[in-house]
MOPAC internal coordinates of N, CA, C and O (Angstrom, degrees):
PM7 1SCF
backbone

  N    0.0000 0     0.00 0     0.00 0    0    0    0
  C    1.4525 1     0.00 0     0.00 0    1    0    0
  C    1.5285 1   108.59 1     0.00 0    2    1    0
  O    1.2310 1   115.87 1   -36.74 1    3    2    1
  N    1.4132 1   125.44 1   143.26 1    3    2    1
  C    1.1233 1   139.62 1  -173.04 1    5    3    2
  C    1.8053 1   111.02 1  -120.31 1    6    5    3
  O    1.2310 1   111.49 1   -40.67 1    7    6    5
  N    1.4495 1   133.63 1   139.33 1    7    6    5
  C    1.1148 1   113.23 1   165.11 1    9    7    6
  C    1.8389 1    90.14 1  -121.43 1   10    9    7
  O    1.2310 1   129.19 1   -12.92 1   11   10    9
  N    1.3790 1    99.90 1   167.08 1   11   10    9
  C    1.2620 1   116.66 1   174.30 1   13   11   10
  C    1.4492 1   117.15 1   -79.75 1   14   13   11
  O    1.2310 1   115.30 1   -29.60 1   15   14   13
  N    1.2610 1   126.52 1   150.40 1   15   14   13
  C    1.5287 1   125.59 1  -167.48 1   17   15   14
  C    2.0005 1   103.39 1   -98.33 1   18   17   15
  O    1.2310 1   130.66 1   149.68 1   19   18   17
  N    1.5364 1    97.03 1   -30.32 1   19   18   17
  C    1.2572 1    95.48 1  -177.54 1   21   19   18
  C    1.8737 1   119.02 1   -95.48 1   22   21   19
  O    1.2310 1   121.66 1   152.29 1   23   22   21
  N    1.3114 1   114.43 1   -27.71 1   23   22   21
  C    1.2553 1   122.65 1   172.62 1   25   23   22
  C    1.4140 1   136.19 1   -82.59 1   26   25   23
  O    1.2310 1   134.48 1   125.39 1   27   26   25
  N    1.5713 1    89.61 1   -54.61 1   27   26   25
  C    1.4244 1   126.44 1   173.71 1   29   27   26
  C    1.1864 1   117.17 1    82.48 1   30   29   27
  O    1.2310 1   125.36 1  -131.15 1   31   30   29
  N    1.4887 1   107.32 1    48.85 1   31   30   29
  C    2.1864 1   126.72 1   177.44 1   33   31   30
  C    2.0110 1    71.50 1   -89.72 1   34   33   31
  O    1.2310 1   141.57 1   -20.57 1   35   34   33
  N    1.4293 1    75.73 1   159.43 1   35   34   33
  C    1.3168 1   107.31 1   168.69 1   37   35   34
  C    1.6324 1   103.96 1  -116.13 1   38   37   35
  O    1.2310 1   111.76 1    -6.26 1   39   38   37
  N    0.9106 1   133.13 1   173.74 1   39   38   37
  C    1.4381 1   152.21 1   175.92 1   41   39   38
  C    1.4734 1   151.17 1   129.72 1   42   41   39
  O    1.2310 1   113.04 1   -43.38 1   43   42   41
  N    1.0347 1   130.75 1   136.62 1   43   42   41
  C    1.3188 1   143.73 1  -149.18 1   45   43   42
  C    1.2684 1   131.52 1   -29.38 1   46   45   43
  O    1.2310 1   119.85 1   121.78 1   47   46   45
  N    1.3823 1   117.90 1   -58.22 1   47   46   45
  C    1.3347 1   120.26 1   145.45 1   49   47   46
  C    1.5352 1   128.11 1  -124.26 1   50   49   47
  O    1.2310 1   100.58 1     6.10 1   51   50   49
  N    1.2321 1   152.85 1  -173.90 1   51   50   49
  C    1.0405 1   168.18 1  -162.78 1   53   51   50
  C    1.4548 1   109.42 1   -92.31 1   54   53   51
  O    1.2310 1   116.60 1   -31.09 1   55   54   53
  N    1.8143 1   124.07 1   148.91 1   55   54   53
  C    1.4243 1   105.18 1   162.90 1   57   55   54
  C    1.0096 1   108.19 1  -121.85 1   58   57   55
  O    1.2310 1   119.51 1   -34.79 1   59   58   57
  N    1.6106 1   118.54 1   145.21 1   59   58   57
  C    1.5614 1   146.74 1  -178.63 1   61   59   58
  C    0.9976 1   119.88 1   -94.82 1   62   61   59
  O    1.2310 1   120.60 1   -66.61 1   63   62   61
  N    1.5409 1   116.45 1   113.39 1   63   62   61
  C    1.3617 1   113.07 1   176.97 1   65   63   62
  C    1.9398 1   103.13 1  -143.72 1   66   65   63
  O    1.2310 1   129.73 1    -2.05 1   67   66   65
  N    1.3680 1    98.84 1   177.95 1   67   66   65
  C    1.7378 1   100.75 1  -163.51 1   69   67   66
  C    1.6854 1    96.65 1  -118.09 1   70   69   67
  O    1.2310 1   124.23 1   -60.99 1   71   70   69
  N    1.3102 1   109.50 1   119.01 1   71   70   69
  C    1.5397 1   107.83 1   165.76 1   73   71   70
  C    1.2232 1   110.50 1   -66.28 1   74   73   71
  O    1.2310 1   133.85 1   -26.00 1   75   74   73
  N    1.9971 1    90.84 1   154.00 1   75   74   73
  C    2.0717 1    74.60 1   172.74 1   77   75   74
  C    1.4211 1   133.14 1   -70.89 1   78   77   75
  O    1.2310 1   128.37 1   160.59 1   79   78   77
  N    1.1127 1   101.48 1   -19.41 1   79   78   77
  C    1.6823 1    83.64 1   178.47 1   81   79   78
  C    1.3917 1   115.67 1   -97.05 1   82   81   79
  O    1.2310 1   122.18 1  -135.70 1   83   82   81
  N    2.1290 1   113.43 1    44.30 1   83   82   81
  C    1.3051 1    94.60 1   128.09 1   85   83   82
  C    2.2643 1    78.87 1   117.70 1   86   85   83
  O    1.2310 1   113.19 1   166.47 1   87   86   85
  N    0.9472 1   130.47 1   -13.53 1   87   86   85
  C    1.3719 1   135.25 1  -157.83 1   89   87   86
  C    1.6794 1    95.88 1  -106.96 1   90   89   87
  O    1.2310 1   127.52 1   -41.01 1   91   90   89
  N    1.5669 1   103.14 1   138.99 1   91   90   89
  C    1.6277 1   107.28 1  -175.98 1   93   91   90
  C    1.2794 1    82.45 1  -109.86 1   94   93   91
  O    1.2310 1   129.02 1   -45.66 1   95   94   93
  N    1.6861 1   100.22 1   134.34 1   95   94   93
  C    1.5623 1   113.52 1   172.51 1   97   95   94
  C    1.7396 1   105.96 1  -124.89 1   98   97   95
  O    1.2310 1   124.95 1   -13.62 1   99   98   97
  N    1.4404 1   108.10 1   166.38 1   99   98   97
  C    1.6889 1   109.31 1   170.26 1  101   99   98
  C    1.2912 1   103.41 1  -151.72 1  102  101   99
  O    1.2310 1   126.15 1   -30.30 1  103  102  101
  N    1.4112 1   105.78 1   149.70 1  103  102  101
  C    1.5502 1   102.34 1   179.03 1  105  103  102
  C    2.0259 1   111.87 1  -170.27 1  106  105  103
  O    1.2310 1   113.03 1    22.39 1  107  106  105
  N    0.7424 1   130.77 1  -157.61 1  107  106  105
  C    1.4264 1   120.07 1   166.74 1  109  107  106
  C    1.2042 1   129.82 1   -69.86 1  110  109  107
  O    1.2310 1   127.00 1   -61.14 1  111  110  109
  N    1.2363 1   104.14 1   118.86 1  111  110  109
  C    1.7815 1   111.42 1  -168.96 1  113  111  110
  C    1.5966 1   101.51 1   -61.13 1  114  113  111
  O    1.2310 1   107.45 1   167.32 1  115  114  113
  N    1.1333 1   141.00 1   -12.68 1  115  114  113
  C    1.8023 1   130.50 1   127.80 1  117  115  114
  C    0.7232 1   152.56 1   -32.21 1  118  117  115
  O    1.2310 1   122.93 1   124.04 1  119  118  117
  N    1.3365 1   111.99 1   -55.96 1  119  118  117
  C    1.6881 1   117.16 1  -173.72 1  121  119  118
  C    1.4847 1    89.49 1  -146.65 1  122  121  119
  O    1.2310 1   103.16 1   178.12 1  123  122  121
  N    0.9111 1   148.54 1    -1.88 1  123  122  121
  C    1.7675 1   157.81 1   175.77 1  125  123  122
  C    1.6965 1    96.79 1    63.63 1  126  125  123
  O    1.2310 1   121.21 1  -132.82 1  127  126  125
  N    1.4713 1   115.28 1    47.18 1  127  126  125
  C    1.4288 1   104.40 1   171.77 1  129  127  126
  C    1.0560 1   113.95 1   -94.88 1  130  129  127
  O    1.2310 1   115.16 1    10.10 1  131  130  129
  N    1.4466 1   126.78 1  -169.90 1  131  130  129
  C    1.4729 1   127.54 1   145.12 1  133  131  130
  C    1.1819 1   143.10 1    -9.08 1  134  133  131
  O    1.2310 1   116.18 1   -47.72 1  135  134  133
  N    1.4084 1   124.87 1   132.28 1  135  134  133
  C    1.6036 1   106.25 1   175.88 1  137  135  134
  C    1.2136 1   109.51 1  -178.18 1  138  137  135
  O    1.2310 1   121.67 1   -35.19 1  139  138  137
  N    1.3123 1   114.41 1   144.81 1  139  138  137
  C    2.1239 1   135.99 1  -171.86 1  141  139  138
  C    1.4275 1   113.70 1  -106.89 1  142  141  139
  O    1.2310 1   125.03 1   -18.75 1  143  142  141
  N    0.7484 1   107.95 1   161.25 1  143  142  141
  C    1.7411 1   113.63 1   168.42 1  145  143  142
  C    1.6627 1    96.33 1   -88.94 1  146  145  143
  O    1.2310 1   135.37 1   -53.26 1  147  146  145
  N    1.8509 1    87.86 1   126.74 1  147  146  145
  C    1.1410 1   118.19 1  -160.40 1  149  147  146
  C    1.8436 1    99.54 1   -76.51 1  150  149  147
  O    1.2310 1   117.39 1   -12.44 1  151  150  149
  N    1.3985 1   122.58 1   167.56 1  151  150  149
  C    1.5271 1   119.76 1   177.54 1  153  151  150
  C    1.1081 1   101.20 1  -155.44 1  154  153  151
  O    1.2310 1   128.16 1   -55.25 1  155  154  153
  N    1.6173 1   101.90 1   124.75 1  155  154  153
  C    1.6455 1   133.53 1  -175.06 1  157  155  154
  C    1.1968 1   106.52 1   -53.27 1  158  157  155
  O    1.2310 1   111.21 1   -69.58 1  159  158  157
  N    1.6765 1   134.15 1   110.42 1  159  158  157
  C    1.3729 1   142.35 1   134.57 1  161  159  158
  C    1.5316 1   110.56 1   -11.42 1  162  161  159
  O    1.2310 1   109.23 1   -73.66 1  163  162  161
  N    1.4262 1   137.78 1   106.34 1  163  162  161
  C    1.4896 1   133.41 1   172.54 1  165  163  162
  C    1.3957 1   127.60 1   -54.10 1  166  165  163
  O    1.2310 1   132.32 1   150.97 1  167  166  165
  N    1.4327 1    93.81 1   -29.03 1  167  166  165
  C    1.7148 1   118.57 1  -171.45 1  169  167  166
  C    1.3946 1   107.69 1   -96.34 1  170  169  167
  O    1.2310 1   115.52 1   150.67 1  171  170  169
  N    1.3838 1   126.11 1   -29.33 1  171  170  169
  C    1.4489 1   116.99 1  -164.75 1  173  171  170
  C    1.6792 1   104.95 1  -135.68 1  174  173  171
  O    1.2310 1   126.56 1   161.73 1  175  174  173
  N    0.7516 1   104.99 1   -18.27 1  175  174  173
  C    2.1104 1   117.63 1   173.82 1  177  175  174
  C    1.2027 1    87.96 1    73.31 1  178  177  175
  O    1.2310 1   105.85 1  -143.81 1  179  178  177
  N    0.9387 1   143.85 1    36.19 1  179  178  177
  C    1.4467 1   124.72 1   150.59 1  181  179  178
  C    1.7061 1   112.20 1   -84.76 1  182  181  179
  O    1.2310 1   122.71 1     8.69 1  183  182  181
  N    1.5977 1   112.42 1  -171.31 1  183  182  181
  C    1.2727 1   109.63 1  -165.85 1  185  183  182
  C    1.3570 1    94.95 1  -144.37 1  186  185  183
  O    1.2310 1   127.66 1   -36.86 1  187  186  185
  N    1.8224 1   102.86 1   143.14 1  187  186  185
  C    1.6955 1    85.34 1  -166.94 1  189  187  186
  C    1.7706 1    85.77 1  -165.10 1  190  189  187
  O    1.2310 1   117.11 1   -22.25 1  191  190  189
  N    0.9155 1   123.10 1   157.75 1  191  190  189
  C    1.4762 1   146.06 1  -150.90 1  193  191  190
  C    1.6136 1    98.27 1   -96.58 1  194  193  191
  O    1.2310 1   122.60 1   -81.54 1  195  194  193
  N    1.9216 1   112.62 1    98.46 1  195  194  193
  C    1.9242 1    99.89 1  -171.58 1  197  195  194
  C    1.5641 1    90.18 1  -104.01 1  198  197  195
  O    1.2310 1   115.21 1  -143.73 1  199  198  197
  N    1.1841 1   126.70 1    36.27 1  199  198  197
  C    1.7989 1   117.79 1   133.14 1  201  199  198
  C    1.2353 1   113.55 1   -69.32 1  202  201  199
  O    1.2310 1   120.80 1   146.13 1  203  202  201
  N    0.9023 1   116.07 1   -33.87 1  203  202  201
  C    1.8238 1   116.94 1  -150.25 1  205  203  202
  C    2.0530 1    95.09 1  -117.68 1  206  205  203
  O    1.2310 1   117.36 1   168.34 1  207  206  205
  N    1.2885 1   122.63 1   -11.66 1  207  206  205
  C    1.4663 1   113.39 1  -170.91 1  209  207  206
  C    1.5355 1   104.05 1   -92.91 1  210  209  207
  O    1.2310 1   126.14 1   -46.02 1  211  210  209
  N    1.1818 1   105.80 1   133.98 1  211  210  209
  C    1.6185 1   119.71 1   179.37 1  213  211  210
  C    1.2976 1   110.27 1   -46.30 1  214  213  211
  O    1.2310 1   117.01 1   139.92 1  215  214  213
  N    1.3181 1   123.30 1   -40.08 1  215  214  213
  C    1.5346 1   110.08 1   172.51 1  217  215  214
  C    1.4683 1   120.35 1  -121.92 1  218  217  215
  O    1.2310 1   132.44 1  -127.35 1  219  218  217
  N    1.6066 1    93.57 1    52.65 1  219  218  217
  C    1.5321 1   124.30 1   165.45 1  221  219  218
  C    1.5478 1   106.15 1    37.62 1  222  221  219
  O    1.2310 1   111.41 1    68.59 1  223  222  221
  N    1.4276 1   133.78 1  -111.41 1  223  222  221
  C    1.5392 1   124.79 1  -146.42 1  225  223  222
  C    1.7571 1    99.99 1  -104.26 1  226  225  223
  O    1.2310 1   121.25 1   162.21 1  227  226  225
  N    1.4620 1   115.21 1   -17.79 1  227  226  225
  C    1.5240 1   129.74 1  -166.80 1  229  227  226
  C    1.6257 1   105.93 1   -51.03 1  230  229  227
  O    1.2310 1   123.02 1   118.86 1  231  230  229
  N    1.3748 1   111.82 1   -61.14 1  231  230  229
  C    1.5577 1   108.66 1   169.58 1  233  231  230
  C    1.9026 1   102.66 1  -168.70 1  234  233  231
  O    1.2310 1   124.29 1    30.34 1  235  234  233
  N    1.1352 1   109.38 1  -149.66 1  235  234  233
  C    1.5901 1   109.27 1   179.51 1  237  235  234
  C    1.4739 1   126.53 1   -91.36 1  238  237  235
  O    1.2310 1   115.76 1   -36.09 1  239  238  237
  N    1.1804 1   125.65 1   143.91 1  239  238  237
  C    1.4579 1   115.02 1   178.39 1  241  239  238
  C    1.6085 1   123.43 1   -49.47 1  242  241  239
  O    1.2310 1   113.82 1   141.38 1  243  242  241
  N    0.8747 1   129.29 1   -38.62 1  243  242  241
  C    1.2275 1   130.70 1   163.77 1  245  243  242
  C    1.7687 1   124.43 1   -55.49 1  246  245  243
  O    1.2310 1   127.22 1   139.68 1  247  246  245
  N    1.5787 1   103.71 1   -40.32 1  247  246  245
  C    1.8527 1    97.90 1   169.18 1  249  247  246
  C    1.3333 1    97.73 1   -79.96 1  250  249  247
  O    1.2310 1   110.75 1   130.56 1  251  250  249
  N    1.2777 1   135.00 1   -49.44 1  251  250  249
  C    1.3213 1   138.45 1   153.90 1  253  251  250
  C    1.7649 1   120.20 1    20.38 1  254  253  251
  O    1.2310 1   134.08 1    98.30 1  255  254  253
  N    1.5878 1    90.38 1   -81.70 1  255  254  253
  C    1.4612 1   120.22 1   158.55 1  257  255  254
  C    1.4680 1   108.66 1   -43.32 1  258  257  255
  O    1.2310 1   138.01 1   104.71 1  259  258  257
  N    1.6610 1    82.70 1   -75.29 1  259  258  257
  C    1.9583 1    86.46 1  -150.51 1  261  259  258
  C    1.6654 1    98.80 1   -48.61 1  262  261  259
  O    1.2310 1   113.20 1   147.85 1  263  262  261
  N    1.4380 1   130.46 1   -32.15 1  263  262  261
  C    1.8542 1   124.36 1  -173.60 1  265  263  262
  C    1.9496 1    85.30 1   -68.17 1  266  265  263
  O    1.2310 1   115.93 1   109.92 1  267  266  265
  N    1.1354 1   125.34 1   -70.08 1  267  266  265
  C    1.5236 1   112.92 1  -165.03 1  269  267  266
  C    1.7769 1   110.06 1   -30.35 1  270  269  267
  O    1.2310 1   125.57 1   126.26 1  271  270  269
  N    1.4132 1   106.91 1   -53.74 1  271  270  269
  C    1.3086 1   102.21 1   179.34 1  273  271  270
  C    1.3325 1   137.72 1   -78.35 1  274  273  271
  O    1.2310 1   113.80 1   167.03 1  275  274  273
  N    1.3615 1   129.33 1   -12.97 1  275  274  273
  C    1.3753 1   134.89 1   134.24 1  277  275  274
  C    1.9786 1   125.21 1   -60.34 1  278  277  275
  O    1.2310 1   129.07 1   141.50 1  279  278  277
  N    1.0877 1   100.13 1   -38.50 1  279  278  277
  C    1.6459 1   103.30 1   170.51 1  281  279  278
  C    1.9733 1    98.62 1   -62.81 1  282  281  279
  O    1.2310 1   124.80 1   127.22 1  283  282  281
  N    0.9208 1   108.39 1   -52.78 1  283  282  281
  C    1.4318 1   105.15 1  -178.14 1  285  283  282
  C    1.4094 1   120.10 1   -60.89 1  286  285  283
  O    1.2310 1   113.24 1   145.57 1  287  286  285
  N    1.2467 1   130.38 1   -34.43 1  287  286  285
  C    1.4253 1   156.91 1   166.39 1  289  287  286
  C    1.6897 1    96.93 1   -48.96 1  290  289  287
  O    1.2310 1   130.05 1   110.03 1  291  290  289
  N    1.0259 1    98.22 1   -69.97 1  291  290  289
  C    1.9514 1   108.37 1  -172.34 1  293  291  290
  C    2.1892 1   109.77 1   -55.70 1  294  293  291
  O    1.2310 1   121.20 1   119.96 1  295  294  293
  N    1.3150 1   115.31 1   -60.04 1  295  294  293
  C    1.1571 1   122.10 1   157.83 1  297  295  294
  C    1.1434 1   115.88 1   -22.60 1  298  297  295
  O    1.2310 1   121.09 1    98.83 1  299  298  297
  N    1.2240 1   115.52 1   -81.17 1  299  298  297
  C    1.8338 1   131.11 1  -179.70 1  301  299  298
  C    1.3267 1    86.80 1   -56.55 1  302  301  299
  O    1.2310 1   102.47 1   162.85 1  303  302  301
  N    1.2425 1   149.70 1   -17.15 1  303  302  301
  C    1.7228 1   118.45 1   173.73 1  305  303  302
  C    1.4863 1   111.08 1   -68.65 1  306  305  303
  O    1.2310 1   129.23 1   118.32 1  307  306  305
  N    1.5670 1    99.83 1   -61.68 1  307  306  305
  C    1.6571 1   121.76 1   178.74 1  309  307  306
  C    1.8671 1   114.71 1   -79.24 1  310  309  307
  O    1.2310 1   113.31 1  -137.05 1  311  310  309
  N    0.6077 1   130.25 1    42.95 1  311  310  309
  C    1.5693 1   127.42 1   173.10 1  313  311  310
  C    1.4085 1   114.69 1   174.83 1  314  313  311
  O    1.2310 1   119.61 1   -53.43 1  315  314  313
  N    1.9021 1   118.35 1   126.57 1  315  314  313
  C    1.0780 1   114.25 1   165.63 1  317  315  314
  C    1.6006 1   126.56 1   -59.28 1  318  317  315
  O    1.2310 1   123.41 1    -2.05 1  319  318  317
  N    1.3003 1   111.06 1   177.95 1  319  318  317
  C    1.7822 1   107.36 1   168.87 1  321  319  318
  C    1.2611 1   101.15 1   -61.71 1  322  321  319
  O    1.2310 1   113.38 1   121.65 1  323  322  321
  N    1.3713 1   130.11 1   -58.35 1  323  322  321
  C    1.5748 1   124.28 1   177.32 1  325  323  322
  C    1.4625 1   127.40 1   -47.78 1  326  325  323
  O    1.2310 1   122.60 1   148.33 1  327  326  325
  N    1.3657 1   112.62 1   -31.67 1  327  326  325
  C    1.6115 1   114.65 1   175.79 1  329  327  326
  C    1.8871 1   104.84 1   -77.36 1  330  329  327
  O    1.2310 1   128.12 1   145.88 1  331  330  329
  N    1.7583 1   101.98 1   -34.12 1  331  330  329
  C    1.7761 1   105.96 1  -175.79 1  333  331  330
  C    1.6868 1    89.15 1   -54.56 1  334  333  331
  O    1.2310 1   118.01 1   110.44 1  335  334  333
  N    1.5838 1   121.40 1   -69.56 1  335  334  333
  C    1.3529 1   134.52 1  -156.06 1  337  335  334
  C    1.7935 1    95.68 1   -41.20 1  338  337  335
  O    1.2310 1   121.11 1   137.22 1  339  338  337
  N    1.0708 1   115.49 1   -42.78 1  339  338  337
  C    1.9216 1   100.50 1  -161.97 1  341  339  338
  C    1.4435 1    94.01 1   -95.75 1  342  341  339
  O    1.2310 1   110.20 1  -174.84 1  343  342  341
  N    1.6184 1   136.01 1     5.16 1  343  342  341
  C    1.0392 1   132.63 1  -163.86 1  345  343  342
  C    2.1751 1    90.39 1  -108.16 1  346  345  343
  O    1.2310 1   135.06 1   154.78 1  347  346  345
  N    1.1776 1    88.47 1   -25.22 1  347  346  345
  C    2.3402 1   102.33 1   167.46 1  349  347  346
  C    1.3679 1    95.67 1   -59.77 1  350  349  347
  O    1.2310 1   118.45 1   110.84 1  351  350  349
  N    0.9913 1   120.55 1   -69.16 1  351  350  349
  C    1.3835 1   160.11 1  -129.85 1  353  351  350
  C    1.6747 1    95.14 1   -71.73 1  354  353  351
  O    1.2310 1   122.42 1   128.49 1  355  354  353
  N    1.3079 1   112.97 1   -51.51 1  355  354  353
  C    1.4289 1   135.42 1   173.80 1  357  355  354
  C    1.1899 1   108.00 1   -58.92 1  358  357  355
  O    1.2310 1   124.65 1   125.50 1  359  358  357
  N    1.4229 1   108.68 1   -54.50 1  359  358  357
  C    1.5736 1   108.47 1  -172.19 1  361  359  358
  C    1.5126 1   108.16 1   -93.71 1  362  361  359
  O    1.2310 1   114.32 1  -120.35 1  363  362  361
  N    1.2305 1   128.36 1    59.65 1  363  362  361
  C    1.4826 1   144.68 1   167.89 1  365  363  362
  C    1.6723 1   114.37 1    55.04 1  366  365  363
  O    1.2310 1   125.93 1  -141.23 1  367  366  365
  N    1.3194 1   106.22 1    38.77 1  367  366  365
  C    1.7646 1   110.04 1  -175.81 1  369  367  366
  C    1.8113 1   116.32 1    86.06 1  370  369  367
  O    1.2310 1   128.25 1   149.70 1  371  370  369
  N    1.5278 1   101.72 1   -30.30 1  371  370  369
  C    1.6782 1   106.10 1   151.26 1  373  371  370
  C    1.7330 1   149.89 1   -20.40 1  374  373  371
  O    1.2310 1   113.68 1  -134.52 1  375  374  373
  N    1.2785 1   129.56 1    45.48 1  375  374  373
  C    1.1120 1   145.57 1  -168.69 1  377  375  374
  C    1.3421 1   100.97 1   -26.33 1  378  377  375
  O    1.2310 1   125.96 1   -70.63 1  379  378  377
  N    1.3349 1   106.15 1   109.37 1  379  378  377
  C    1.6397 1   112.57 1   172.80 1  381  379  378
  C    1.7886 1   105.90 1   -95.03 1  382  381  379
  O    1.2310 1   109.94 1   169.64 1  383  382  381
  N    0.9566 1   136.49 1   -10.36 1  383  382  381
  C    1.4352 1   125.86 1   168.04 1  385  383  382
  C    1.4285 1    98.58 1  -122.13 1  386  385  383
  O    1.2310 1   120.10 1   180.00 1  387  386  385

């Protein structure tokens, strides 16, 4: 699986075609842009482009999210702001929620 760098279709293979003056090109059978070999989300099977995803090869921006916002949810159950603050503090000024 391939996703596109400029659109972001996913699909199977690439399309090939010959400029005229003579040059074999490939690119998204969409828009004939850019494009990587796509990498399976662990959590959600989707397929999604980790050049371009905020938390690069780990999984997709969207589970991405959705774990930030349950990890944050759970914290705020068990720890005040004062216990979070020396728990930063621990981890070298590093904002863990």
């Amino acid at each position: 699986m391939y996703v596109c760098s400029d659109c972001g279709a996913v699909f199977d293979e690439p399309q090939s075609w010959v400029e005229p003056h003579g040059e074999k090109m490939s690119g998204c059978p969409l828009c004939a842009g850019n494009y990587v070999e796509a990498q399976r989300c662990e959590l959600c099977d989707s397929e999604y482009d980790p050049d371009t995803a905020e938390h690069g090869r780990l999984c997709c921006d969207n589970c991405a999210e959705d774990l930030t916002e349950r990890f944050k949810e759970v914290i705020h159950e068990h720890f005040t702001d004062y216990e979070l603050s020396i728990i930063n503090e621990i981890y070298d000024g590093r904002n863990i929620e």
